[in-house]
N, C-alpha and C positions, 0 to 999 in steps of 0.2 A: 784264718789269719788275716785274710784282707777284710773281712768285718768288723774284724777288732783295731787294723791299722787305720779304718775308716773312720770309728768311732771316736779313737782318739783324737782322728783330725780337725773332727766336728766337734768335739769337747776344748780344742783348741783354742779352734775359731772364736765359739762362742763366747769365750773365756775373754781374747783377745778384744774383738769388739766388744765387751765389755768393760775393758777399758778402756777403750776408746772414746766410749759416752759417757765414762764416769768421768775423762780428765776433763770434756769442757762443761760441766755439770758442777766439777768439785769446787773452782772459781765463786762462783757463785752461792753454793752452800755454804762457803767460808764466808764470806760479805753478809750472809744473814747470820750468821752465828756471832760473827762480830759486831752487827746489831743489834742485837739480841744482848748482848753484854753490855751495850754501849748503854741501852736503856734501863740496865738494872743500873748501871752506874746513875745515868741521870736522877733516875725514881728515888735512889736511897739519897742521892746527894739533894734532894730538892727535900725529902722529909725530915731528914738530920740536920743538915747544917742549913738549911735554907737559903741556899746558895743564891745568890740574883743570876737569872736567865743569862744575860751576855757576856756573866764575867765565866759561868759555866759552861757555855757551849765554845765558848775561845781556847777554855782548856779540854772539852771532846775535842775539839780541832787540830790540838798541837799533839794529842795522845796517838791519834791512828795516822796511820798513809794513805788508806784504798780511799775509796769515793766519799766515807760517813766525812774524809778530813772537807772536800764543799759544802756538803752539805750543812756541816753545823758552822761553817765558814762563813758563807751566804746567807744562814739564818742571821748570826751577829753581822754581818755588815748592812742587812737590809735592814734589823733593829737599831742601831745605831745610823742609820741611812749615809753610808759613808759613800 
């Protein structure tokens, strides 16, 4: 019995610490997956409609929240050198 109460404590554990690593991991999985999206957006909207670069990266900018919203922020303000 205490073999078994042991094993479950260690299947526990394991379990547990594993989400522990997964929540500050997940953060960042998401930010590339959002990336990841963000540049199918760019791709198709650059072969279809032939969007001009800084009228398009103005609207990636206002579409997300996390970090992609600087970065295509700071891309259009350095293109326009404002």
């Amino acid at each position: 019995m205490a073999k078994l109460l042991g094993a479950c404590f260690i299947l526990m554990a394991s379990y547990l610490f594993g989400v522990k690593i997964m929540e500050r991991d997940a953060e960042h999985i998401r930010l590339l997956e959002e990336g990841e999206l963000l540049y199918r957006i760019l791709e198709s909207e650059i072969r279809n409609t032939r969007t001009p670069l800084p009228l398009l990266f103005g609207e990636l900018s206002e579409r997300t929240d996390s970090l992609w919203n600087n970065f295509f922020l700071n891309f259009l303000l350095r293109y326009l050198k404002i």
